[in-house]
VOZATI-858278 format. One record per residue (C-alpha): residue number from 1; residue in one letter; y, z, x. Coordinates in nm, 2 decimals. Each point is the difference from the previous one (the first is absolute). Layout:
N
> NUM_A_Y_Z_X
...
***
This chain:
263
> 1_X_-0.39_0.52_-0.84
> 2_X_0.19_0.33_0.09
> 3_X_-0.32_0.23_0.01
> 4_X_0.05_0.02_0.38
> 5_X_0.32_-0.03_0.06
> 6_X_0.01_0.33_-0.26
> 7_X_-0.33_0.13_0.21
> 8_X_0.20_0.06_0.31
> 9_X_0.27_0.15_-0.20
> 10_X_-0.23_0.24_-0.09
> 11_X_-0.09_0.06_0.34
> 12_X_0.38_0.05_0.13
> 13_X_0.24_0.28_-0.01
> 14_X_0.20_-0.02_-0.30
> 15_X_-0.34_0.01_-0.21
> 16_X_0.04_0.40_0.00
> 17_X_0.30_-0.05_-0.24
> 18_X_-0.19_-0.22_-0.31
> 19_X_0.36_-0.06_-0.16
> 20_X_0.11_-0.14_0.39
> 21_X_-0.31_-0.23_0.01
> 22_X_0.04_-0.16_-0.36
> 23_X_0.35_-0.05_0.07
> 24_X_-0.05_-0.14_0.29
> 25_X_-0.32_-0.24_-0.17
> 26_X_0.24_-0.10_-0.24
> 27_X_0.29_-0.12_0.21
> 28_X_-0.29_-0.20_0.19
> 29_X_-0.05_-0.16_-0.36
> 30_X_0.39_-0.10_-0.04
> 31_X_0.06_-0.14_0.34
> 32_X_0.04_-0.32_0.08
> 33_X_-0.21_-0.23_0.25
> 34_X_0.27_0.11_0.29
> 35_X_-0.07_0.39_-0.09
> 36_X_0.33_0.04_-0.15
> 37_X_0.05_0.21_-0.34
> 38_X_0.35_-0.09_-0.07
> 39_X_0.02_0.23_-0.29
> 40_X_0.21_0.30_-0.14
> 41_X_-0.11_0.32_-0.06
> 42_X_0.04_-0.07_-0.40
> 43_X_-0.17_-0.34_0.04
> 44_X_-0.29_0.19_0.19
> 45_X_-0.05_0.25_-0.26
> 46_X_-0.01_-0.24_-0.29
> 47_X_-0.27_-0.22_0.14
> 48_X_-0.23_0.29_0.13
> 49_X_0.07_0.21_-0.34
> 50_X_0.12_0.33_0.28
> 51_X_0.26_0.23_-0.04
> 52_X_0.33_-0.12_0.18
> 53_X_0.00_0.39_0.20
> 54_X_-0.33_-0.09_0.13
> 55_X_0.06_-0.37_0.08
> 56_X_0.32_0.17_0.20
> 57_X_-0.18_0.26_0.17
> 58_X_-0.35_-0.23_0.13
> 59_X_0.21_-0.24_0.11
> 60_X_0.19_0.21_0.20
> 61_X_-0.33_0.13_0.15
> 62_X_-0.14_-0.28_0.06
> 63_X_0.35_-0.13_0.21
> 64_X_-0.04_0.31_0.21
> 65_X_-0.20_-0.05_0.38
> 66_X_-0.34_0.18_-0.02
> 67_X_-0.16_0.10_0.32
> 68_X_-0.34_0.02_-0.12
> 69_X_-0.01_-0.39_-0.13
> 70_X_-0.25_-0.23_0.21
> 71_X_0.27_-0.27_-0.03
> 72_X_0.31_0.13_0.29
> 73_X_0.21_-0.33_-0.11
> 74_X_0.35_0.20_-0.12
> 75_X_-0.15_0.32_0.10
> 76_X_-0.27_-0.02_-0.29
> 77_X_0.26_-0.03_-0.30
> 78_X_-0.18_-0.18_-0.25
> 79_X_0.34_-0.17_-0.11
> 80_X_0.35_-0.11_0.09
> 81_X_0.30_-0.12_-0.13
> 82_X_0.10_-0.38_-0.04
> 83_X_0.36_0.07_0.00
> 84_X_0.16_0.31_0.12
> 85_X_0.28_-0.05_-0.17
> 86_X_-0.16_0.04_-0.33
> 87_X_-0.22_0.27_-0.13
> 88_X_-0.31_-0.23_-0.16
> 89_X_-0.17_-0.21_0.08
> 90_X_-0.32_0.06_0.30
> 91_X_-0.24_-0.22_0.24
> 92_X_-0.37_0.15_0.05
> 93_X_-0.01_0.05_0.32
> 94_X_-0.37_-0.08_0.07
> 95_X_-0.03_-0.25_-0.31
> 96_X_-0.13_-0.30_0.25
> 97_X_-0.28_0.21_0.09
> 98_X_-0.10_0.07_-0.39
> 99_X_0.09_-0.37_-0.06
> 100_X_-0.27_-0.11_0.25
> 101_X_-0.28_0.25_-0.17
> 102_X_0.09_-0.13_-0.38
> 103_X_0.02_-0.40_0.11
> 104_X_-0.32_0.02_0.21
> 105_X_-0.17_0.19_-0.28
> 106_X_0.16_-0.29_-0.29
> 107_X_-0.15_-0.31_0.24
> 108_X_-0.36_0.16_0.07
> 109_X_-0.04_0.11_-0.44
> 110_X_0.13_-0.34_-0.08
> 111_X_-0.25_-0.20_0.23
> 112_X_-0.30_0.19_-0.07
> 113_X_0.10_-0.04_-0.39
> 114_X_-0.04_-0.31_0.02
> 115_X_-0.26_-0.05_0.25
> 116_X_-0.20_0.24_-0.24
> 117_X_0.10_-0.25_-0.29
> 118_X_-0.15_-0.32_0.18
> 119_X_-0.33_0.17_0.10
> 120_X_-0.04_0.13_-0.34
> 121_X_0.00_-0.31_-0.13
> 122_X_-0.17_-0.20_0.23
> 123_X_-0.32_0.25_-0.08
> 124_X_0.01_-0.12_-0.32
> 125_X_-0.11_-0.35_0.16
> 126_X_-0.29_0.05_0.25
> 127_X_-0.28_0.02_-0.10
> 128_X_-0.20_0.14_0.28
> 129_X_0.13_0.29_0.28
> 130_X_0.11_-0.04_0.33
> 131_X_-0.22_0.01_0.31
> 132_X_0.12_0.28_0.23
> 133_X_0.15_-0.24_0.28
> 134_X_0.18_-0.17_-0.28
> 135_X_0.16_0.31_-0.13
> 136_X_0.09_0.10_0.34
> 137_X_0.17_-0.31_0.10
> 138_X_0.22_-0.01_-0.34
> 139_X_0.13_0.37_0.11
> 140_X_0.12_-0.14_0.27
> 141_X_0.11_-0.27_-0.10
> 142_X_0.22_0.22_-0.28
> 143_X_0.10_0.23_0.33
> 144_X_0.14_-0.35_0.15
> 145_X_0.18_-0.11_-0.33
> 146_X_0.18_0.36_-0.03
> 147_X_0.11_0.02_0.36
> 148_X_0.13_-0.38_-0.08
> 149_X_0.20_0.13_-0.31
> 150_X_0.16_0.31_0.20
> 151_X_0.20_-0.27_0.15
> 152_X_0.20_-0.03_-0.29
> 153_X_0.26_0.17_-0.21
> 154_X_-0.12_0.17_-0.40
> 155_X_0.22_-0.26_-0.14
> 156_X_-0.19_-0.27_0.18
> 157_X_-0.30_0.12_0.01
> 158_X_0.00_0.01_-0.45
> 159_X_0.07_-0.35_0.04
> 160_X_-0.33_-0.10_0.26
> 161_X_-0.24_0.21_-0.24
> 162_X_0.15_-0.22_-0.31
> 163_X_-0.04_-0.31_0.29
> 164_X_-0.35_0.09_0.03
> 165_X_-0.14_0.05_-0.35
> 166_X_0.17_-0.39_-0.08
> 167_X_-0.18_-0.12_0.35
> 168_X_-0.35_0.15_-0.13
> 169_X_0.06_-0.17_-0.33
> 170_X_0.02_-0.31_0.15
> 171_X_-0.33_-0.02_0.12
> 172_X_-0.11_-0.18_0.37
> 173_X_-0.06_0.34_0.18
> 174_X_0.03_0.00_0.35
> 175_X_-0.27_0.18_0.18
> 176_X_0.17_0.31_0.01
> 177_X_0.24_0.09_-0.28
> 178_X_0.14_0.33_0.20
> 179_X_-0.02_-0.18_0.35
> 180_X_0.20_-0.29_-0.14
> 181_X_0.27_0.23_-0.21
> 182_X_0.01_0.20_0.31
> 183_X_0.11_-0.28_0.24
> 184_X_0.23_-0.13_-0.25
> 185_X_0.21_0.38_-0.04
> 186_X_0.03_0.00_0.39
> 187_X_0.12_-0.33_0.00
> 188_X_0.27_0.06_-0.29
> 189_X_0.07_0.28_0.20
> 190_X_0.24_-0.22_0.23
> 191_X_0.24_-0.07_-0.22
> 192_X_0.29_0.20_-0.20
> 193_X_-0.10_0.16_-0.32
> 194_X_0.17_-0.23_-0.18
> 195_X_-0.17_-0.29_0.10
> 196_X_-0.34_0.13_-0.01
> 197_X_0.10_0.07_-0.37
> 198_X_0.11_-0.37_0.00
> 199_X_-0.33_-0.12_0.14
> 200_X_-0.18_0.15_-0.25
> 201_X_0.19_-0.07_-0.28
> 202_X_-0.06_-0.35_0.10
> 203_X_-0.37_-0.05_0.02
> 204_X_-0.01_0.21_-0.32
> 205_X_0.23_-0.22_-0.17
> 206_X_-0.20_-0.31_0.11
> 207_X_-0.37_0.13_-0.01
> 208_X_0.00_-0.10_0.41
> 209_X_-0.35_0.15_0.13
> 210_X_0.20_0.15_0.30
> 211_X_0.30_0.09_0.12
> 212_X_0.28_-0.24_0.18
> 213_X_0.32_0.08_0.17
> 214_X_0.32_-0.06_-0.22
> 215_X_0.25_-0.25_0.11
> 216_X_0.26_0.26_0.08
> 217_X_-0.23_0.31_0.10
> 218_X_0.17_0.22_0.24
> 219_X_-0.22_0.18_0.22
> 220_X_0.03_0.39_0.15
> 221_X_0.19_0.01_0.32
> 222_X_-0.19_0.08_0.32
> 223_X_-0.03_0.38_0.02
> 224_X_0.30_0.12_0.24
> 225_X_-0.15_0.16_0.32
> 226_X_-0.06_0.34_0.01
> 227_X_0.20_0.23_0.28
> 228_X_-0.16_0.22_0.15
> 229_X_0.00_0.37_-0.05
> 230_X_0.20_0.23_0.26
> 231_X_-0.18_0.17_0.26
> 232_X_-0.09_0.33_-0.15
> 233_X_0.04_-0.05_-0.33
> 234_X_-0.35_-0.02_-0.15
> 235_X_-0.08_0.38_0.17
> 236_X_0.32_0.10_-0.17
> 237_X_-0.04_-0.13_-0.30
> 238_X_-0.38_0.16_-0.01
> 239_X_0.17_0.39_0.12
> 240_X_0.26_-0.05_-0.21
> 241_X_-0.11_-0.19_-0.31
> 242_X_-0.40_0.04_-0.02
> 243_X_-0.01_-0.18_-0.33
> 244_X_0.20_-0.27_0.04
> 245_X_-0.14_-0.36_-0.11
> 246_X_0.33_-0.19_0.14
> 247_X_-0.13_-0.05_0.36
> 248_X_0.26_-0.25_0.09
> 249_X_0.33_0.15_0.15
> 250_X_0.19_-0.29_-0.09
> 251_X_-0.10_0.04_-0.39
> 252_X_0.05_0.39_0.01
> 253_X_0.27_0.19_-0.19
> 254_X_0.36_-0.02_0.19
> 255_X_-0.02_0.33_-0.02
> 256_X_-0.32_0.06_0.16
> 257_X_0.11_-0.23_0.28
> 258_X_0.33_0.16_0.08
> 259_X_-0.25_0.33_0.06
> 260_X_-0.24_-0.17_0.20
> 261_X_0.29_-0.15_0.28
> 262_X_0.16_0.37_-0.01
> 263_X_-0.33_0.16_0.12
***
């Protein structure tokens, strides 16, 4: 699940010092989900088996800014302290970007796993191939079932794949197993993780044939309104910051904010 996230490492600046990258892969490895290694030097050293003078020197690299990075957020440093007032302990600077690549890359293997499971073992059964039109219409109708299952989080989404290997079990197929899956992930899709784990808990528990909202099942808020960006910013943003994904002022870095109103 890292092969890209350690791709475009390979592609960046610090890859001309192998000793910088792999120190830099391997505090990508102990961080948590928040991007914070909150880690001494010794403790760092231990786990990745590297000299203590190397973990002290590639970390002190790696906290210095770097004109030549793509990313500009803290002038390119690749890492910064949690607590000034200590001399461990470090947040990745761009870990949400890497976070993104690796969970994206976790949800897609895991569905087609066990998509590739199901079909496998539903070949077993036919006894005769597919017409063309047929084939077609169950591509799409896989296409509609995946789009369905973006909706939801990795932890949820383990759970619906388990939900729908019981539901096939049970026999009764609707017309469209994917269509029907499909409509049934956008509609858990309302509610808070947490419930949506409770709903299906609940008709696994029971052998229900669908899905049924939980006495207490607490729902997403509405999405807050979105303010609109300030006049200027988005040719800015493109001079300034050609490769930024964050097109939202509002969501950008203080940092980069505080430029933009100086201008």
């Amino acid at each position: 699940m890292f092969a890209k996230v350690f791709g475009q490492i390979f592609d960046s600046s610090i890859a001309e010092d192998y000793n910088c990258r792999r120190m830099f892969m391997d505090l990508l490895v102990l961080a948590d989900q928040t991007g914070a290694v909150d880690m001494t030097h010794e403790a760092i050293s231990r786990r990745t088996n590297v000299p203590i003078e190397e973990v002290r020197k590639y970390i002190f690299e790696l906290c210095q800014p770097d004109k030549t990075s793509r990313s500009k957020l803290e002038d390119g440093k690749r890492l910064i302290q949690l607590d000034g007032n200590r001399e461990w302990g470090w947040l990745i600077v761009n870990y949400s970007h890497y976070r993104k690549i690796k969970d994206e890359e976790a949800r897609r293997a895991y569905f087609r796993d066990t998509q590739r499971k199901y079909r496998a073992s539903q070949k077993k059964k036919k006894k005769s191939t597919e017409v063309h039109t047929e084939a077609e219409a169950e591509e799409d109708s896989s296409q509609t079932l995946l789009n369905g299952v973006k909706l939801l989080s990795l932890t949820v989404t383990s759970k619906f794949n388990e939900w729908m290997e019981l539901r096939r079990s049970m026999g009764k197929p609707p017309k469209n197993w994917n269509r029907m899956f499909a409509e049934q992930a956008k509609w858990l899709s309302k509610y808070t993780q947490t419930t949506q784990l409770d709903i299906l808990s609940a008709s696994m528990r029971n052998n229900w044939q669908g899905l049924f909202e939980t006495k207490n099942g607490e729902r997403k808020p509405d999405k807050e309104v979105t303010k609109p960006n300030p006049d200027g910013w988005a040719d800015w943003l493109t001079k300034h910051y050609p490769l930024a994904k964050q097109k939202n002022f509002w969501k950008a870095p203080q940092s980069v904010q505080e430029e933009f109103r100086q201008k």
